[in-house]
BADO-935533 format. One record per residue: residue in one letter; x, y, z of N, C-alpha, C, CB in turn. Coordinates in pm, whole numbers, plus 50000, padded with zeros to 5 digits. Glycine has a CB too. Layout:
BEGIN
aXYZXYZXYZXYZ ...
This chain:
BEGIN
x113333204551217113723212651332112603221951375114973220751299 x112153231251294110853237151384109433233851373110743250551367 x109323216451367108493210151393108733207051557108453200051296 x110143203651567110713195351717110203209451828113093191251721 x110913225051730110303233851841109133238651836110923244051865 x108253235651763106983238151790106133231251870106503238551698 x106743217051890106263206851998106683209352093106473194351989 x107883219752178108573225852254107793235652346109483231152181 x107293243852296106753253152307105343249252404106653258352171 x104433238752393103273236152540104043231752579101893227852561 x104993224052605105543219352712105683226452823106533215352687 x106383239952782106803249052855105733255352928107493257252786 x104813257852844103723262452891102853255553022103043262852779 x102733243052956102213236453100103243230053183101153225053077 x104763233053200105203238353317104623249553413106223241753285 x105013259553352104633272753410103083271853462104823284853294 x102623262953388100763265853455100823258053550099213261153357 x101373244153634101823237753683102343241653811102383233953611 x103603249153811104333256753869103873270753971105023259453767 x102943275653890101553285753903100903277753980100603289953766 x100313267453993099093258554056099503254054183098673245453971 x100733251154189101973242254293101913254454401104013238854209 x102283267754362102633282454478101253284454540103183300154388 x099933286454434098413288654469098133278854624097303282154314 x098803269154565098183257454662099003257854777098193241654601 x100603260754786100883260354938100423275554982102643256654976 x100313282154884099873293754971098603289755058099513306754877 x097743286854989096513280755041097143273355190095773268654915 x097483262755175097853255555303098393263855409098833245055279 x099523272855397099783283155490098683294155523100913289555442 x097793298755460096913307555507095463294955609096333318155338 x096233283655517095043275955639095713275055786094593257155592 x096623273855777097923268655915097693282856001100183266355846 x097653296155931097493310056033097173315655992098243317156093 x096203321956050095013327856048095563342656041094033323756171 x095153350555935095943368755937094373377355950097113375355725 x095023383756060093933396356116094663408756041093873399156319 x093453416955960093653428155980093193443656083093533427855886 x094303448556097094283457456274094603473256199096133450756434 x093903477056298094133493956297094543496456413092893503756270 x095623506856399096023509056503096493523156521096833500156525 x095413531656608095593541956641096263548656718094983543756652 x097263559756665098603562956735098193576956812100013565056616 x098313584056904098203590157019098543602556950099043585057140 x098683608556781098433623256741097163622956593100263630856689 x096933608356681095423603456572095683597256411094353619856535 x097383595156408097213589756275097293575856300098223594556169 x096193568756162095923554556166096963548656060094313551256130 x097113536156121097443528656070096883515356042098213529356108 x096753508455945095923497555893097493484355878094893503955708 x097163474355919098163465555964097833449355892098133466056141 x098443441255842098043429655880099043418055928097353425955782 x098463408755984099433404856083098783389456096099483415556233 x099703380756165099933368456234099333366556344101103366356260 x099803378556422100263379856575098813381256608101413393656630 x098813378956793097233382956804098253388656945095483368556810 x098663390857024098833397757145099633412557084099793387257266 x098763420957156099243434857149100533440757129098963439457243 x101593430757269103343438257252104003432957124104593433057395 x103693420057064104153415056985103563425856816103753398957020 x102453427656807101883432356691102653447456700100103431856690 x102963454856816103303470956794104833463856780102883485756947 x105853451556870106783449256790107083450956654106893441156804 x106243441356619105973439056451106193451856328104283434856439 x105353461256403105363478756329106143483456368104353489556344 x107243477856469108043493256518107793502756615108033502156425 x106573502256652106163508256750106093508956918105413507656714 x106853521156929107633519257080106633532057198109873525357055 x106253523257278105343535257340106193543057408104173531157437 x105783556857440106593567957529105883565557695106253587157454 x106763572357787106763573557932105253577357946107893584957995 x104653585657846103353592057913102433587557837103213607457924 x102913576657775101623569657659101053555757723102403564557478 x099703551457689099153540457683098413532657630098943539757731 x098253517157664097683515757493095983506557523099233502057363 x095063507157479094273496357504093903489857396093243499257569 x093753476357409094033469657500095753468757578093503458457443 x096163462657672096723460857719098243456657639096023455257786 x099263458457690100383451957613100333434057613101833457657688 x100223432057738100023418257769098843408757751100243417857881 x097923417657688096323409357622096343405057484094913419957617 x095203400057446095393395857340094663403957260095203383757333 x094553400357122093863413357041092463411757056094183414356875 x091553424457062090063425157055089213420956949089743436557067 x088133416156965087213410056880087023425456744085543404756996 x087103435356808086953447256707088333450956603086623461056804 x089273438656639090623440756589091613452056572090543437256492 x091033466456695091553476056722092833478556828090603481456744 x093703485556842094673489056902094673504856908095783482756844 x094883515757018094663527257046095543526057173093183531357049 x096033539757094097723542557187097233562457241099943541457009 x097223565757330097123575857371097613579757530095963577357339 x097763594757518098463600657615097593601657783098813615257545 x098573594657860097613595357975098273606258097097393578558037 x099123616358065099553629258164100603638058065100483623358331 x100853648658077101433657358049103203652658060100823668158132 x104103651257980105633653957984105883662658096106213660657852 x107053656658195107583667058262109013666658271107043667958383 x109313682358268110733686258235111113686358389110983701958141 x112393678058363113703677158509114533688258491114933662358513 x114613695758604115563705358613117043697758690114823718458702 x118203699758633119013694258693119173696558827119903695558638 x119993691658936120223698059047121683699359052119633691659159 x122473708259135123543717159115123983711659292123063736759064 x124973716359315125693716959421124953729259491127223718059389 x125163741059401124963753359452123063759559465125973762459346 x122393751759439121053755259477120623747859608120103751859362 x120353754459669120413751059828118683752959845121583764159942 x117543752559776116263751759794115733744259663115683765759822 x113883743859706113203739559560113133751459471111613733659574 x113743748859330113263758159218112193757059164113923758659123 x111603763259177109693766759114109793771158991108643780359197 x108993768558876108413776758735108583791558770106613773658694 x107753798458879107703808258892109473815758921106603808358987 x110183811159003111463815659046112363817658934112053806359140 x112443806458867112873808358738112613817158633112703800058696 x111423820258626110973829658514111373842458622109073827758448 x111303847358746111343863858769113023862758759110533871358950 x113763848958769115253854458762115703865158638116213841158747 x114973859458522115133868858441114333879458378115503864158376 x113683889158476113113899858537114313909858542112453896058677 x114613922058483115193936058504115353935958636114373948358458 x116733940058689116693949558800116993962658780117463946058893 x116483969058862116553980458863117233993359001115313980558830 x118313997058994119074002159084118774016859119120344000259042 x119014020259254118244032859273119194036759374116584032259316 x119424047959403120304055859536118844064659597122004070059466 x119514060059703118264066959835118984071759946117074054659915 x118164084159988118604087560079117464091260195119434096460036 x117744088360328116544087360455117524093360564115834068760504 x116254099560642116714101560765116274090760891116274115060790 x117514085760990116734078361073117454081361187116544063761041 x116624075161287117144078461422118334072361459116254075361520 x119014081561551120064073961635119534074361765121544080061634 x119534059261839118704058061955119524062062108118164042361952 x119034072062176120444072962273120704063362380120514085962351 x121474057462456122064050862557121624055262678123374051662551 x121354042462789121084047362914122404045262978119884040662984 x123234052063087124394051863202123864048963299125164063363235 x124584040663367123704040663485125374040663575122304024563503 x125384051463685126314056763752125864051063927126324074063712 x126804043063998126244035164143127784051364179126624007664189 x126864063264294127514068164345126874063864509127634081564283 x126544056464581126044049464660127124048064768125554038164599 x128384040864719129134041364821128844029464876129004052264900 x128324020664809128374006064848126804002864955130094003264947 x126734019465005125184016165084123844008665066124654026165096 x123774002165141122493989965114121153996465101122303978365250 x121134009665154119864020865110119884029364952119944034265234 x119544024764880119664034164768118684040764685120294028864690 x118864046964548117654051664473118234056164360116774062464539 x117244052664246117864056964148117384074864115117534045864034 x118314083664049117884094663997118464096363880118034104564072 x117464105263779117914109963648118064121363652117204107663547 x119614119263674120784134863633120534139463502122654131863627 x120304132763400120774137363252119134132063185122564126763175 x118554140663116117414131463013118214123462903116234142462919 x117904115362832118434109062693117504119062565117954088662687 x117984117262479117364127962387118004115062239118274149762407 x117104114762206117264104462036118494116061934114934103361909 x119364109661843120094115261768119364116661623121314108361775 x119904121461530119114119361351120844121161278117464138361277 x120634112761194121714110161078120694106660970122944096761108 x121564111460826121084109360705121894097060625121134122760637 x121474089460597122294076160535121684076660373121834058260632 x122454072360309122364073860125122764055460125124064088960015 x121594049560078121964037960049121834030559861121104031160158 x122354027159824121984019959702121254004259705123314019059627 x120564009859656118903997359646118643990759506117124007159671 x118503982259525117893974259372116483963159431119573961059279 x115823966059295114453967059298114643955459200113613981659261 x113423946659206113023932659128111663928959138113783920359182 x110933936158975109443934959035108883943559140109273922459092 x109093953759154108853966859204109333960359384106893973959163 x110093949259378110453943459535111833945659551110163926659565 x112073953259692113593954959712113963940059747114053966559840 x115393936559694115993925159700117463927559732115753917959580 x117543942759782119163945059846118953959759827120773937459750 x119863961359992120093976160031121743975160073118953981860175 x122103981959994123493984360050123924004960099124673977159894 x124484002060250124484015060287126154022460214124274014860474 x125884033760127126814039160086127884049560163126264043459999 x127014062360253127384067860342126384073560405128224074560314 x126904076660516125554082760665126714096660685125304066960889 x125714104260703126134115960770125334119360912125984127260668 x125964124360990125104128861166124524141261155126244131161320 x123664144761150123054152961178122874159361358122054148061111 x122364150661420122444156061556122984143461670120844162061595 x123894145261734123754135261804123714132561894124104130561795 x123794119361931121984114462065122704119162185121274090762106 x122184123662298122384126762416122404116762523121624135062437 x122844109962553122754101862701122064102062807123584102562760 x121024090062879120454093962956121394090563103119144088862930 x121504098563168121914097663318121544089263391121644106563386 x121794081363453120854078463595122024071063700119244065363560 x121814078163818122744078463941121964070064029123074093464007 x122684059464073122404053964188122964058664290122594042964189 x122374065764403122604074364558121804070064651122304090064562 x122764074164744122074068564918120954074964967123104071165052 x119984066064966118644069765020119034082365139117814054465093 x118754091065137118614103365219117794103465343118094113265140 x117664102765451116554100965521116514114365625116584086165591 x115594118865647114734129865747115844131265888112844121865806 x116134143265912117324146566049116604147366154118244160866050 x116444144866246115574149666359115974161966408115534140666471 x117104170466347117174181766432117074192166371118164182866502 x116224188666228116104199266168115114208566209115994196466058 x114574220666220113914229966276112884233666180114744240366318 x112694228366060111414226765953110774211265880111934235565822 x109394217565858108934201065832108734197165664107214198065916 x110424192865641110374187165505110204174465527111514189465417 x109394171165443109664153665433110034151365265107914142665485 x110814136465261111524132765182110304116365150113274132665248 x109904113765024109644097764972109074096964828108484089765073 x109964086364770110114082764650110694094364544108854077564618 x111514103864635112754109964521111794124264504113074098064327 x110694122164599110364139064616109954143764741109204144064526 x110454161464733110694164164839109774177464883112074164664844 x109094175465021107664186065047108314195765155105974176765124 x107704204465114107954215065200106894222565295108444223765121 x106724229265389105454238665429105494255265333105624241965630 x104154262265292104384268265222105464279465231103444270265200 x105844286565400106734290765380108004285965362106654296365434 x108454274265382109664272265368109634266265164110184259865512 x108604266465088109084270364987108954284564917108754262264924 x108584290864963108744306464951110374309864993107554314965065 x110574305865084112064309665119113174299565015112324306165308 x112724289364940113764281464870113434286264691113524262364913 x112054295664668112114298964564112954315264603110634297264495 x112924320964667113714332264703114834334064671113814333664807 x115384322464730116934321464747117494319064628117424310864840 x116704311564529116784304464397116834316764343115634293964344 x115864328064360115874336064288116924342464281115084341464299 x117564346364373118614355564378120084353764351118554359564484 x119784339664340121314331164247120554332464145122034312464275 x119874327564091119534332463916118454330863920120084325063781 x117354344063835116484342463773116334345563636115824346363830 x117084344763566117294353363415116524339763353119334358063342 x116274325063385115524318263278115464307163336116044317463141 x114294296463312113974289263365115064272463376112734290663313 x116374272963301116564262863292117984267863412116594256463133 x118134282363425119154288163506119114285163651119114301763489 x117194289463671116864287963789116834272263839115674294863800 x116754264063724116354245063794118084245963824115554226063629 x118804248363751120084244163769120544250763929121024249763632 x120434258763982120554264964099119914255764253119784278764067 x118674250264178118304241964285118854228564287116974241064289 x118804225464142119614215664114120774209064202120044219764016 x121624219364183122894220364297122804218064378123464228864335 x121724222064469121544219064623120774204664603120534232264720 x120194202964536119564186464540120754177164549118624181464388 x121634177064428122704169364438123554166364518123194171064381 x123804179364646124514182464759123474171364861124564201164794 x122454173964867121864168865015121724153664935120054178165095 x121864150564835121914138664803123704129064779120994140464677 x124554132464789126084133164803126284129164961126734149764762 x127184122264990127794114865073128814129065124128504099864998 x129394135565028130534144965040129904155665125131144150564895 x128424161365067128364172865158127124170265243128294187165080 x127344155465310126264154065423126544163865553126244138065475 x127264169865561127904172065715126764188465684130384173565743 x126364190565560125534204265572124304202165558125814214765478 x123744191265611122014189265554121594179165492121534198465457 x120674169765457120314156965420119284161765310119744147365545 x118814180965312117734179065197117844191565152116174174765233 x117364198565046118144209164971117924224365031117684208764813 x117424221165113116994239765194118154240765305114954241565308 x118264226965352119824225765469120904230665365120384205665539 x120794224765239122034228065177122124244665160122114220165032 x120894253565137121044262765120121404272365220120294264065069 x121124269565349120864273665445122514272965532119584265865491 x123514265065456124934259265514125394272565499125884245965431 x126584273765592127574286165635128314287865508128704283165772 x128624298565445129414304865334129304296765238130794307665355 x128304290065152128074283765056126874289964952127864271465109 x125724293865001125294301564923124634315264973124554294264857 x123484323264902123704337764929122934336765047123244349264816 x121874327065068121414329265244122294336965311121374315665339 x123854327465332124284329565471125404341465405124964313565569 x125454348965306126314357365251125934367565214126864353465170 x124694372365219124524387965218122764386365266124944397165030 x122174394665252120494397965246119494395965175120214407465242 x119954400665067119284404664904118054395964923120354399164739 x118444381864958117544368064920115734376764979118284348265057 x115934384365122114744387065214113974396365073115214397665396 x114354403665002113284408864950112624403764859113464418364918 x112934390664784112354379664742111084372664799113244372364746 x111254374364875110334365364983108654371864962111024368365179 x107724363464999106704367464976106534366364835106564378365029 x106744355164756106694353564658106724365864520105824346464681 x107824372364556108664382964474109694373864386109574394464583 x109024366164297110144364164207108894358364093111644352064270 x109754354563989108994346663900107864333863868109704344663862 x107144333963812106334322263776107554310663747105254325663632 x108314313063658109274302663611110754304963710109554305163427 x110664308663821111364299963935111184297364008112064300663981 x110074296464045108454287964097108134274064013106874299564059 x108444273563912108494260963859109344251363844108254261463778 x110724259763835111714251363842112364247363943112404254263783 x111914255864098111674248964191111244236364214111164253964232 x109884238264204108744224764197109154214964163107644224764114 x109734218764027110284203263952111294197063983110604203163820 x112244207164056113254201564078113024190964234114324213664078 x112254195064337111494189264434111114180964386110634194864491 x110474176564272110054162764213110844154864151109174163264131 x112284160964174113014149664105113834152463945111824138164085 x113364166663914114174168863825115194172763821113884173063772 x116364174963709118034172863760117904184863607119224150763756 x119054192763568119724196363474121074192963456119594206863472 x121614185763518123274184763540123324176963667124164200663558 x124504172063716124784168263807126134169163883124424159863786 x126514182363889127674190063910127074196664096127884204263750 x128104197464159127734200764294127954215464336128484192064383 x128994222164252129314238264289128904244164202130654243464308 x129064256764185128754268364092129534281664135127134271164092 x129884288464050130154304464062129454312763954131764307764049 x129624323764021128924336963909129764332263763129504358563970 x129594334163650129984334063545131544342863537128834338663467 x132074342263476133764348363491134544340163378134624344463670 x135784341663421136814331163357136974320563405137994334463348 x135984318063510136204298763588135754289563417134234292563786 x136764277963426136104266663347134754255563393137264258263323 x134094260163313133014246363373131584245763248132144251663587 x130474243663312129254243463205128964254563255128034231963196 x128164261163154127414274163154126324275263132127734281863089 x125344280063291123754274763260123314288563334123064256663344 x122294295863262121634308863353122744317163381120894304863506 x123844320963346124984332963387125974326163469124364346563480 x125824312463571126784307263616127614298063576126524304863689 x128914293663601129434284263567129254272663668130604287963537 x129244260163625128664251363728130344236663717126484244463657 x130964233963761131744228163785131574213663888132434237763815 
């Protein structure tokens, strides 16, 4: 018996060496049948990889590894080439990743890097308070009477108003990005400008002095304004806005439809029966000869050029009558 297994024993042996010789050799035949390249293949944060392979076209060999290129990657050679004589592959980045901002219903423009980052920027809230103008209104009054001759005059100046407003403000980046008004208070307010449309006035032929009347002013010879600052004087001279208002009156009269029947220009008006102190006492004569003031001498003038304080047609001495109160009279 362990003669039989001692004769057992090469047998086995040159199986196995046999068996050994049989694998050597188809291996052989298969490495003759395909040809294996070894590849490096450089990945796009520079780590290598050393490969060996079958394959000779590029998509198939990064198949092979697993390797999936990204949106902003590329590879040379080509996916669709075949492999290089240098048996290299190099995968690298050819643009920067870019982030999609979703879009919304409610964003109604382009959002910028920049817009985004100041949204979340501090605001900063502030209460303010300013003074600003209130701008006044022009009137414009047609006392014309439908007449196809007319002209405009300014009864009333306009004068600007001021109010103080307190608003709450917020600031973004030292930039206002909202004013909201909290409360306004008035300080003064605006005055109205006048302006009367009236019937062109024209020259009487039977008047017995040489006024002339054009473009809303009115000339006199020097005595007959000596006699209209006189008369002025003696209805009021206590101050210059007393004395315009006095002539005033009579401008508005010779300019009025109502009291044409006394004169077409303001010395007729003065000069009318029981209306003013001309035709109602004396006093006016010692005026004359320029016996009165510098400043009702001016407010004469101006008023001849067209200036107005009011536009009221009567007056009385000051008393218990209701009306405006200008220079000691009441003017109604």
């Amino acid at each position: 018996m362990e003669k039989a297994k001692k004769a057992q024993l090469p047998i086995r042996k040159i199986i196995g060496i046999c068996l050994i010789l049989l694998f050597v050799m188809g291996v052989g035949v298969m490495a003759s049948n395909a040809k294996l390249n070894n590849v490096k293949i450089i990945l796009s944060n520079g780590y290598i990889m050393n490969v060996t392979t079958s394959k000779t076209k590029i998509s198939e060999i990064l198949d092979e590894n697993h390797i999936i290129l990204l949106p902003e990657e590329s590879v040379i050679p080509d996916e669709d080439s075949e492999l290089s004589d240098n048996n290299t592959i190099k995968i690298s980045k050819t643009k920067e990743p870019t982030v999609e901002v979703a879009e919304t219903s409610e964003i109604s423009e382009n959002v910028t890097i920049d817009s985004l980052l100041k949204s979340y920027d501090s605001i900063i809230e502030k209460i303010e308070t300013v003074q600003e103008i209130i701008p006044y209104e022009t009137i414009t009054k047609d006392v014309s009477d439908n007449d196809s001759n007319k002209r405009e005059t300014v009864v009333q100046q306009g004068k600007d108003g001021l109010k103080e407003v307190t608003y709450k403000v917020k600031y973004q980046n030292d930039v206002e990005i909202e004013r909201t008004e909290i409360s306004s208070n008035i300080i003064e307010e605006p005055i109205d400008k006048i302006i009367e449309v009236r019937k062109k006035v024209t020259n009487r032929s039977t008047r017995s002095y040489s006024a002339t009347y054009s473009n809303g002013v009115w000339s006199y010879s020097n005595e007959e304004f000596d006699l209209l600052c006189a008369i002025t004087a003696q209805e009021c001279s206590s101050s210059y806005e007393g004395a315009l208002a006095v002539i005033t009156c009579a401008c508005n009269r010779a300019e009025s439809t109502k009291w044409a029947k006394n004169g077409a220009d303001p010395l007729s008006q003065y000069k009318a029966p029981g209306q003013f102190c001309y035709s109602i006492d004396s006093y006016w004569k010692r005026r004359l000869n320029g016996n009165y003031s510098d400043t009702v001498k001016q407010a004469v003038k101006d008023a001849l050029n067209g200036k107005r304080n009011h536009n009221y047609l009567s007056f009385r001495a000051a008393g218990n009558a209701s009306g405006e109160y200008i220079g000691g009279n009441v003017y109604f």
